[in-house]
TORKOL-428611 format. One line per 10 residues: their letters; for each residue y, x negated, z negated of C-alpha. Coordinates in pm, 1 decimal, decimal comma. Example, Ala and Ser with C-alpha at 12.3 -4.5 7.8 and 13.67 -1.06 7.14 Angstrom:
as	-450,0:-1230,0:-780,0 ~ -106,0:-1367,0:-714,0
//
This chain:
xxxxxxxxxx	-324,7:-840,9:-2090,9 ~ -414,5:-1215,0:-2144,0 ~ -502,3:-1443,2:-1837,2 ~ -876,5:-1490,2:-1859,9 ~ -1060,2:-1807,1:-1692,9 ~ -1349,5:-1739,6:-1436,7 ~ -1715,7:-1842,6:-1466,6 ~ -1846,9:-2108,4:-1217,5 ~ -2131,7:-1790,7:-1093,8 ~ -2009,5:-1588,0:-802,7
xxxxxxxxxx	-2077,4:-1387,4:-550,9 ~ -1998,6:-1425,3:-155,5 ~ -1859,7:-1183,1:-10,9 ~ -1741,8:-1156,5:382,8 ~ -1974,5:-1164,8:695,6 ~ -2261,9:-1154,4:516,3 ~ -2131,6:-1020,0:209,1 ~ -2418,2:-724,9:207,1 ~ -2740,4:-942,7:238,3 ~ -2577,7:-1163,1:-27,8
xxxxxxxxxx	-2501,7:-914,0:-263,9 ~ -2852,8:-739,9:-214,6 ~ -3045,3:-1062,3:-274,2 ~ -2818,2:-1102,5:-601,8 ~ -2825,7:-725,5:-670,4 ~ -3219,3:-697,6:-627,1 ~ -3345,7:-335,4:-540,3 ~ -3155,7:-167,8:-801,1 ~ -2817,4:-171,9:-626,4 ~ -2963,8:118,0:-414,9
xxxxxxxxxx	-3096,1:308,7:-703,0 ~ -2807,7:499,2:-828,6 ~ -2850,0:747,4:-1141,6 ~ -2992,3:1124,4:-997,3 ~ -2624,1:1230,7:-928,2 ~ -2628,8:1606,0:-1079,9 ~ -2455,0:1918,2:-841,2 ~ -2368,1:2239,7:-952,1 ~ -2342,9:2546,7:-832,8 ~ -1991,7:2541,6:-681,8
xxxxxxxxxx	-2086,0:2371,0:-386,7 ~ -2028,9:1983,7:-424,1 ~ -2249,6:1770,2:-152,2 ~ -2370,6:1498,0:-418,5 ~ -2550,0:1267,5:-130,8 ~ -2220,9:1143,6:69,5 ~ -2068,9:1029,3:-275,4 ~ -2462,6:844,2:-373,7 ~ -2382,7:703,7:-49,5 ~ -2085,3:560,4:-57,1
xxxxxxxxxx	-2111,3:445,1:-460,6 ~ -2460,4:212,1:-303,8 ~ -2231,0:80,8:34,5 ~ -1950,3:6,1:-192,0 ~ -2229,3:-223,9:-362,4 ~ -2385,7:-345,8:-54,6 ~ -2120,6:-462,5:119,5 ~ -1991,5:-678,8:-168,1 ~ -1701,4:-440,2:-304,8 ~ -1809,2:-446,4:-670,3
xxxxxxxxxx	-2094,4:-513,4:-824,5 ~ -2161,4:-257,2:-1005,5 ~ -2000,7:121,5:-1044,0 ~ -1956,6:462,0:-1224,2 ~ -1841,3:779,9:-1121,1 ~ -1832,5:1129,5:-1200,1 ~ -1653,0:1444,0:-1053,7 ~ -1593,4:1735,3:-1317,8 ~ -1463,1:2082,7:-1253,4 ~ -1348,4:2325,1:-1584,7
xxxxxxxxxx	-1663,1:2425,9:-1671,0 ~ -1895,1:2085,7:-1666,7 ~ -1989,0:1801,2:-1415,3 ~ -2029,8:1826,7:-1062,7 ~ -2169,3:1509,3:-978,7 ~ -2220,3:1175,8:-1170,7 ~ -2377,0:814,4:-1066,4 ~ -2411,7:483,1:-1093,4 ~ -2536,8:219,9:-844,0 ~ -2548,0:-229,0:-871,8
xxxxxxxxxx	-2565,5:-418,6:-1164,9 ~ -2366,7:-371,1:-1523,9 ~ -2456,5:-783,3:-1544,6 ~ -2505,0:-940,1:-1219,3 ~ -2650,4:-1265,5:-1358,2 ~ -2885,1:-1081,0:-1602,6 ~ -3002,1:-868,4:-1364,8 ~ -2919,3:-536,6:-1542,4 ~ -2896,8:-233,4:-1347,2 ~ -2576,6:-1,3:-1393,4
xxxxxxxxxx	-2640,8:309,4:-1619,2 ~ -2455,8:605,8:-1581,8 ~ -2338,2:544,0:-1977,0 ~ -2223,6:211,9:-1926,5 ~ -1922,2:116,6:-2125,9 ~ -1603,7:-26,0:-1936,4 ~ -1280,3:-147,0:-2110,1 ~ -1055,2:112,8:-1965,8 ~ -733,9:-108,3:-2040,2 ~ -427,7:111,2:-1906,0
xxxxxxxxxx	-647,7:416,5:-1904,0 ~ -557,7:447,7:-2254,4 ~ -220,8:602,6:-2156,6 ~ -273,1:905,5:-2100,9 ~ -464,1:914,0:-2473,2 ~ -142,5:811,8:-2615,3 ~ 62,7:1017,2:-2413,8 ~ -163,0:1338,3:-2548,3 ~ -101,9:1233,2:-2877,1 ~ 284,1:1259,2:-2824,0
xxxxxxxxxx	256,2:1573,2:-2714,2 ~ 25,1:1681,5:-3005,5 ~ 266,5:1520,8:-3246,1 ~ 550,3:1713,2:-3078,2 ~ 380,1:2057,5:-3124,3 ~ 369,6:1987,8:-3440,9 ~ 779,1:1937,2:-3481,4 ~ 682,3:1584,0:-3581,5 ~ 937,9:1479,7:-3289,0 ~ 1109,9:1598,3:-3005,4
xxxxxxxxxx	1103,4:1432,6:-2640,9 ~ 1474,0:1328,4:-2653,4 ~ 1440,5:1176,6:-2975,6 ~ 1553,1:835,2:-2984,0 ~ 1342,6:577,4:-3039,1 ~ 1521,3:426,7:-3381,8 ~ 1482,1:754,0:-3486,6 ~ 1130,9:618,8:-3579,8 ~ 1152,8:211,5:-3561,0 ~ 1372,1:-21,2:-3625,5
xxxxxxxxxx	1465,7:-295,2:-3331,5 ~ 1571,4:-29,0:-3090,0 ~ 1994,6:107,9:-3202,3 ~ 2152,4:-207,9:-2987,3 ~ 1957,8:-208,8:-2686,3 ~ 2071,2:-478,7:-2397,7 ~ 2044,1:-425,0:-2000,9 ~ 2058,0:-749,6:-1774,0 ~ 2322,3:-805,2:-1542,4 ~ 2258,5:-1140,2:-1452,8
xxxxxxxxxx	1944,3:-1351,6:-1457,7 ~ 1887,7:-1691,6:-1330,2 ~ 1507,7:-1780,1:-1250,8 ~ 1539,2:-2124,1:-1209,7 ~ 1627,7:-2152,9:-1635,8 ~ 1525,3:-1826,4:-1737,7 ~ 1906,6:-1788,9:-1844,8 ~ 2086,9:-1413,9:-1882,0 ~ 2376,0:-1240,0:-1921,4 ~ 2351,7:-862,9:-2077,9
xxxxxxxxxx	2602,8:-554,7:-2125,6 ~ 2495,9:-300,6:-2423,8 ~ 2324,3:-26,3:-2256,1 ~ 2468,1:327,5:-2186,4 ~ 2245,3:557,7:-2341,3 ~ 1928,6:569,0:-2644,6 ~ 1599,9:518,9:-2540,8 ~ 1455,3:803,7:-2558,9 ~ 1056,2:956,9:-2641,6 ~ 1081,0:1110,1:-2276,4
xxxxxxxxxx	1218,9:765,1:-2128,6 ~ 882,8:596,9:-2249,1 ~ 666,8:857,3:-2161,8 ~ 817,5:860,1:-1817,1 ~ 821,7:471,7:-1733,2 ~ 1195,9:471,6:-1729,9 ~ 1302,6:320,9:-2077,1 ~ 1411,9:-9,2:-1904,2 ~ 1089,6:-229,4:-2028,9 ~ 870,2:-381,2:-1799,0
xxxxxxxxxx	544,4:-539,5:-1800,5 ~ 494,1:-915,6:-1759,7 ~ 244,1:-886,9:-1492,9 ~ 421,4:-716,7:-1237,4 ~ 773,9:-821,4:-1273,9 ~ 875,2:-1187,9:-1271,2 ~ 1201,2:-1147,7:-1463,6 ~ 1026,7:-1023,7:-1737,6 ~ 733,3:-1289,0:-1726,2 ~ 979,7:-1563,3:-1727,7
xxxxxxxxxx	1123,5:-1463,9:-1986,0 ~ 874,5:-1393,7:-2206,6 ~ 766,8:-1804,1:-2089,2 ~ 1084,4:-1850,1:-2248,3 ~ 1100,3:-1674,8:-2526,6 ~ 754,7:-1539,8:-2648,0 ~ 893,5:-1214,4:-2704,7 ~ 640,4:-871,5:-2638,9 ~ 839,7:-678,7:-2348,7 ~ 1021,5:-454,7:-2541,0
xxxxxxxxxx	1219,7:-717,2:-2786,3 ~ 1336,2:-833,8:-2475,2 ~ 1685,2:-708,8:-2313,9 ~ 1589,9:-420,2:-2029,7 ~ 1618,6:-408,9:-1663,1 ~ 1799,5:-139,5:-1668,3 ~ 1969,9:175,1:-1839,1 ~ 1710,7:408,9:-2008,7 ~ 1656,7:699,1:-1780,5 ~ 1794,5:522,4:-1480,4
xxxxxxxxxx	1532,9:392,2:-1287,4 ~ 1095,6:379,4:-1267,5 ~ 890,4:41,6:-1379,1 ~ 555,5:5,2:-1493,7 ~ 585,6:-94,1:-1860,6 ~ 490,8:-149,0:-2186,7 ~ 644,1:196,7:-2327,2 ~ 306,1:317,1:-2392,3 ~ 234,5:83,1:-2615,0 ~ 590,0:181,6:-2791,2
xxxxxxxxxx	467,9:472,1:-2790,0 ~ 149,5:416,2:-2972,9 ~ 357,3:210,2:-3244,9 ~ 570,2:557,7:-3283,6 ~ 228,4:787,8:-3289,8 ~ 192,1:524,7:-3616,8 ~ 502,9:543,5:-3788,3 ~ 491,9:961,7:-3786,5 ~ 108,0:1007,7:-3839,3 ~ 75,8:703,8:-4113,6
xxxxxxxxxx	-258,8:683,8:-3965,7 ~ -409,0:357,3:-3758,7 ~ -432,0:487,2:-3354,9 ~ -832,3:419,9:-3362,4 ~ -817,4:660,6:-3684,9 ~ -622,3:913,7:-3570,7 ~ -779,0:927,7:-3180,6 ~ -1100,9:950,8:-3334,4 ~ -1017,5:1219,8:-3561,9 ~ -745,9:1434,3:-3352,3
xxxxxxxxxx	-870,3:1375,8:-2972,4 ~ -1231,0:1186,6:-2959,5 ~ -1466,3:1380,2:-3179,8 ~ -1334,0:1741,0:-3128,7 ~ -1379,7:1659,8:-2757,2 ~ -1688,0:1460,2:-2804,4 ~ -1593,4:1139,4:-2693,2 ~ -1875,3:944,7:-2873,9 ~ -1868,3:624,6:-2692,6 ~ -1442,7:613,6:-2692,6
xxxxxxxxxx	-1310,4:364,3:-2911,2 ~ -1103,5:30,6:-2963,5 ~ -1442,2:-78,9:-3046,3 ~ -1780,8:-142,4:-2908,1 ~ -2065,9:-115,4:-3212,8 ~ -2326,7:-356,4:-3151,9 ~ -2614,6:-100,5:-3076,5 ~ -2382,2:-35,1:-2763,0 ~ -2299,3:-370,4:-2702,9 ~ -2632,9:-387,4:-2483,1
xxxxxxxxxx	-2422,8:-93,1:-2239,4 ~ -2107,1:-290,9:-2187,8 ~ -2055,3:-345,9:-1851,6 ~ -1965,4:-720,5:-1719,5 ~ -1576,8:-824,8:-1597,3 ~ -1563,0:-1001,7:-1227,6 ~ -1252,8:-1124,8:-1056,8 ~ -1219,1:-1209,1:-683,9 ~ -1091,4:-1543,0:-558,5 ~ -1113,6:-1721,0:-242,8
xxxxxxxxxx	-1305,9:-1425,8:-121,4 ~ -1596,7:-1421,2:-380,6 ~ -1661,5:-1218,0:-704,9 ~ -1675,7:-1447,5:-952,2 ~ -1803,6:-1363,5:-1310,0 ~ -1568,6:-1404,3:-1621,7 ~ -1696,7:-1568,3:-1960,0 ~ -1822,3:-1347,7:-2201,9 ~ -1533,7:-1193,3:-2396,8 ~ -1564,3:-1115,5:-2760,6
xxxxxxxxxx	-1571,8:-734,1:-2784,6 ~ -1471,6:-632,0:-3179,6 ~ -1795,4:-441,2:-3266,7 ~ -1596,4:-254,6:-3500,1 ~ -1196,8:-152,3:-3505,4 ~ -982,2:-415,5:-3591,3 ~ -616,2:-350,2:-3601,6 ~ -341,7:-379,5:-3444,5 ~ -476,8:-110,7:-3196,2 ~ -197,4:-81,7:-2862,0
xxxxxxxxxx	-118,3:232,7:-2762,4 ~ -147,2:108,4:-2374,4 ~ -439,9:-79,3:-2361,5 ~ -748,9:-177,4:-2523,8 ~ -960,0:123,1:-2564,3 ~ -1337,8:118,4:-2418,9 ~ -1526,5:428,0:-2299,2 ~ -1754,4:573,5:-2029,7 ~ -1682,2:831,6:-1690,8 ~ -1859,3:1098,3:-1937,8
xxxxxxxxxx	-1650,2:1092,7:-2222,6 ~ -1346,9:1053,4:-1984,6 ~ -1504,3:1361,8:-1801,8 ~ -1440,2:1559,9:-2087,8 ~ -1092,7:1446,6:-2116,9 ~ -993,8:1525,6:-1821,0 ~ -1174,4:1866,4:-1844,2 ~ -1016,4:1905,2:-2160,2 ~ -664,8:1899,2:-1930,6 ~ -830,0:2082,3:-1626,3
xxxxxxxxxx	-847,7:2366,9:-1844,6 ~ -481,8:2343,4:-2010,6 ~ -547,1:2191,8:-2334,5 ~ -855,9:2307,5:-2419,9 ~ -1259,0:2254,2:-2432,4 ~ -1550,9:2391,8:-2545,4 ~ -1342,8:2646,8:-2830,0 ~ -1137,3:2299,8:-2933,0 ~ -809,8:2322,3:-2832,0 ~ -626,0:1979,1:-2833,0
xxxxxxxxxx	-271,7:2109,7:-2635,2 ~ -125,4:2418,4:-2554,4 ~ -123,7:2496,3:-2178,4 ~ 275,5:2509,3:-2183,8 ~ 225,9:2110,6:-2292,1 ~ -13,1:2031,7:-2006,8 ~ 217,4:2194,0:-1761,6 ~ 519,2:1985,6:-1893,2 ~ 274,2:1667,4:-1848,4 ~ 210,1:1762,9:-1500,1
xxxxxxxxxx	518,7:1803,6:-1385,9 ~ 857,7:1609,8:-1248,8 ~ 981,4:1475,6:-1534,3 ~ 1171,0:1181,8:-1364,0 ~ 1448,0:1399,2:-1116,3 ~ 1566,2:1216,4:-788,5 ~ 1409,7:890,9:-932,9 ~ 1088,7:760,5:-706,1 ~ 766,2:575,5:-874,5 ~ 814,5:179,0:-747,4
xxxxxxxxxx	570,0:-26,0:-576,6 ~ 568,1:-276,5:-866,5 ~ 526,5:-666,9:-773,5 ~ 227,3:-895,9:-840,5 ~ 425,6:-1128,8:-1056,5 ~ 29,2:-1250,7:-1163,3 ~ -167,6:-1229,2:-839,4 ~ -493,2:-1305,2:-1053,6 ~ -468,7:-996,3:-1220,3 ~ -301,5:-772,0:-913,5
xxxxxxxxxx	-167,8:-706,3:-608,0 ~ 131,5:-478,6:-556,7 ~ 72,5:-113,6:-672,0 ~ 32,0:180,0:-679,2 ~ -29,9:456,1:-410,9 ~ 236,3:648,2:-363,7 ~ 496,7:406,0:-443,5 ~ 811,2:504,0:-280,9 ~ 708,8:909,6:-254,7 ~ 506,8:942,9:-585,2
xxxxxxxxxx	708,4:1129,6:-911,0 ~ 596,4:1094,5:-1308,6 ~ 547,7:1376,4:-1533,6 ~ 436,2:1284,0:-1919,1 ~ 255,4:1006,9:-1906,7 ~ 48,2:1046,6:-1532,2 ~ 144,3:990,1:-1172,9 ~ 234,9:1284,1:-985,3 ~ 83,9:1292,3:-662,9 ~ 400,8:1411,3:-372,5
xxxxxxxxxx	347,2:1648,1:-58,9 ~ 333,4:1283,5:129,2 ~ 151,3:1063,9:-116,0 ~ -66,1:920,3:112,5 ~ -227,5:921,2:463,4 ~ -562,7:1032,6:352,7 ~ -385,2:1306,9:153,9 ~ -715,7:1466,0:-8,7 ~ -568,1:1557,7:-355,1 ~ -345,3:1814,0:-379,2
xxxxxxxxxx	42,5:1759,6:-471,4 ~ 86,5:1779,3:-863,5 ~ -237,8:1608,1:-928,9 ~ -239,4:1376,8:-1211,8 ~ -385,6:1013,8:-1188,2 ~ -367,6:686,0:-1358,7 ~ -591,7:370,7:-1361,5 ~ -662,3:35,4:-1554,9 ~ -667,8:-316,8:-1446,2 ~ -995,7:-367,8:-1382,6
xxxxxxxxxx	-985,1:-106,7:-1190,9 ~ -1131,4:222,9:-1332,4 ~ -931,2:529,8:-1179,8 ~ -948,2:879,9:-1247,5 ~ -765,1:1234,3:-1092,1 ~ -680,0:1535,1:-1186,7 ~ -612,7:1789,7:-983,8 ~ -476,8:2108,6:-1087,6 ~ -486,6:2300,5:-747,1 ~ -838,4:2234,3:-649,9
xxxxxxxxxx	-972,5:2217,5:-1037,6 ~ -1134,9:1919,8:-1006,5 ~ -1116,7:1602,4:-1154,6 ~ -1284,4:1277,6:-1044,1 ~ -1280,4:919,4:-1268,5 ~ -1468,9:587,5:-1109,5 ~ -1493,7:303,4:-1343,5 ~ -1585,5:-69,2:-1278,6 ~ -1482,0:-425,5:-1381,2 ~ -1313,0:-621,6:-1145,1
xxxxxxxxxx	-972,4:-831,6:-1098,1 ~ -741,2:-835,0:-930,8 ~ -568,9:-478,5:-989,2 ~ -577,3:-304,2:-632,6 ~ -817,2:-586,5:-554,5 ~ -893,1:-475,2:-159,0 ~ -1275,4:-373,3:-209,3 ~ -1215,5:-179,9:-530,1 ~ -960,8:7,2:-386,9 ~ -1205,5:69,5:-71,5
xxxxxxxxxx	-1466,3:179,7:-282,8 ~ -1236,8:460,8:-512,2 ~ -1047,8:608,8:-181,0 ~ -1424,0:671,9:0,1 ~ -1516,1:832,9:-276,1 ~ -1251,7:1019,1:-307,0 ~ -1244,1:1123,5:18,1 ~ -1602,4:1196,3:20,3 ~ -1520,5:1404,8:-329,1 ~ -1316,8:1629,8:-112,3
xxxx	-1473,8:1626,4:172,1 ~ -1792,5:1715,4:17,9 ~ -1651,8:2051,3:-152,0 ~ -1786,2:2336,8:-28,8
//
């Protein structure tokens, strides 16, 4: 994703970060949407709770969340601002630019596409575009001049190597030998030669977005089309889209990024009010915890929702599960500490199935969500779970930077924890 400069606005955060942010905030930073509780026993007023400290204390400035179970929503609210300098308070619809949150989208739609016998997990990838028969794998790079040395690689890139993070791309943003040379060469990550042999090792990539280009090239269809059509209107995902019309516009929530300890407010991006290709298959799509509520209930209950049946259980299974062997999910680098810090969770213990993390027996210290459950997040730090086990799901959206940025990441694990702790 592009570098972005910040606005002069910001807001302190430290000491006194929670009397600052409520003077900024106003009253409706403690005045988070009626969270709704069902029957199964969710405590709704720990999560209310932490979603208005989270606020207070200067951790975001404005947030989303919603828990969801197979048959509806357990809980959702909202507490701060969705614009801090226009003073508008955070509705539980507001409209968040889920960046690498689109993922999991595109890695559905593989998985659709391969039900249909429109391709086959160890397919290779110039099976269906050109650019990818003489793939290259670094042996020697030199940072000082961005100079290389490659061998041809020992194996195809395969549909199940991009799904699974191991093709050999990277990302830009959390691997230095891959932003320089891009600096050098202005290639996107995948004309470049890989860090290593497809299959052979786990980094955070661009495949996703390889991916999308392949969904393309079978379907002859545009990604916004073909979502909308396939995944976001049988689930009804009304407010999903590589778009944001202008009668929504008013709903879109505000991007911040932290620096020298304050929240400072971005410039106004240009959101395309309607979709204008080329759409990425990792990135880019907008949306709200609702409609990713019934996503990931969609997935909770193996494919299906509400008589609509996107993927056969068998698929969700094969999503769910190891699909990388011995290899470990990588704490990946912040090549770009603007936009994150090291990540993710897990790193070092953590396996990937089709397209999601896979939470291990060890993933963490808290260790709330049960192993198997599937999570990803976006840059600006919107998360969601899914948790197979327990049959819940939970997804927290807001808009700050850096990735990982240390009071975003505060305010998703208390909720989670509260999430779990809170089921009764």
């Amino acid at each position: 994703m592009p570098e972005m400069d910040v606005k002069a606005r910001s807001i302190a955060v430290g000491s006194s970060a929670a009397l600052v942010l409520v003077a900024l905030l106003g009253a409706g930073v403690f005045a988070p949407v009626a969270p709704v509780a069902k029957s199964r026993g969710l405590d709704a007023t720990p999560l209310s709770d932490r979603l208005r400290a989270a606020v207070g204390r200067g951790d975001t400035p404005g947030v989303t969340a919603l828990v969801v179970d197979r048959d509806g929503v357990l809980y959702e609210g909202a507490a701060g601002k969705l614009d801090v300098e226009g003073q508008v308070p955070m509705p539980i619809d507001a409209i968040f630019n889920i960046a690498s949150m689109t993922k999991p989208v595109t890695s559905v739609a593989i998985m659709m596409l391969l039900e249909e016998s429109k391709l086959k997990l160890d397919d290779p990838v110039s099976k269906f575009l050109s650019g990818f028969d003489n793939l290259q794998v670094i042996t020697k790079f030199d940072e000082a001049d961005g100079t290389y040395e490659t061998r041809p690689a020992k194996r195809a890139m395969t549909v199940r190597h991009l799904l699974t993070h191991t093709s050999g791309i990277g990302y830009a943003f959390c691997n230095p030998v891959v932003a320089r040379l891009q600096r050098g060469t202005q290639k996107s990550e995948w004309e470049l030669p890989l860090l290593n042999d497809p299959g052979d090792q786990w980094n955070y990539s661009a495949s996703t977005r390889v991916l999308g280009l392949i969904v393309e090239a079978v379907t002859g269809t545009p990604l916004e089309a073909w979502y909308q059509e396939k995944i976001f209107k049988p689930l009804g995902m009304a407010d999903t889209s590589y778009a944001v019309a202008e009668s929504k516009q008013s709903r879109l929530s505000a991007i911040y990024s932290r620096a020298d300890g304050t929240l400072q407010g971005q410039p106004p991006v240009s959101v395309p009010s309607t979709p204008t290709a080329p759409f990425r298959g990792d990135g880019g799509l907008y949306s709200t915890v609702r409609d990713y509520g019934l996503f990931m209930r969609m997935l909770l209950n193996g494919g299906h929702l509400g008589g609509i049946r996107i993927l056969t259980e068998k698929s969700v299974r094969l999503m769910g599960q190891n699909q990388i062997g011995s290899i470990l999910v990588e704490q990946q680098q912040a090549a770009d500490p603007l936009r994150t810090r090291p990540f993710p969770l897990g790193a070092g213990r953590d396996k990937f199935g089709l397209g999601f993390q896979i939470t291990s027996k060890d993933e963490r210290l808290s260790a709330f969500r049960s192993p198997g459950t599937m999570s990803w997040a976006g840059i600006f730090n919107t998360e969601f779970w899914i948790d197979p086990v327990k049959h819940i799901g939970g997804v927290q959206m807001m808009q700050v930077l850096p990735f990982y940025d240390e009071g975003a990441l505060r305010t998703l694990r208390e909720f989670e924890e509260s999430v779990y702790r809170g089921l009764r």
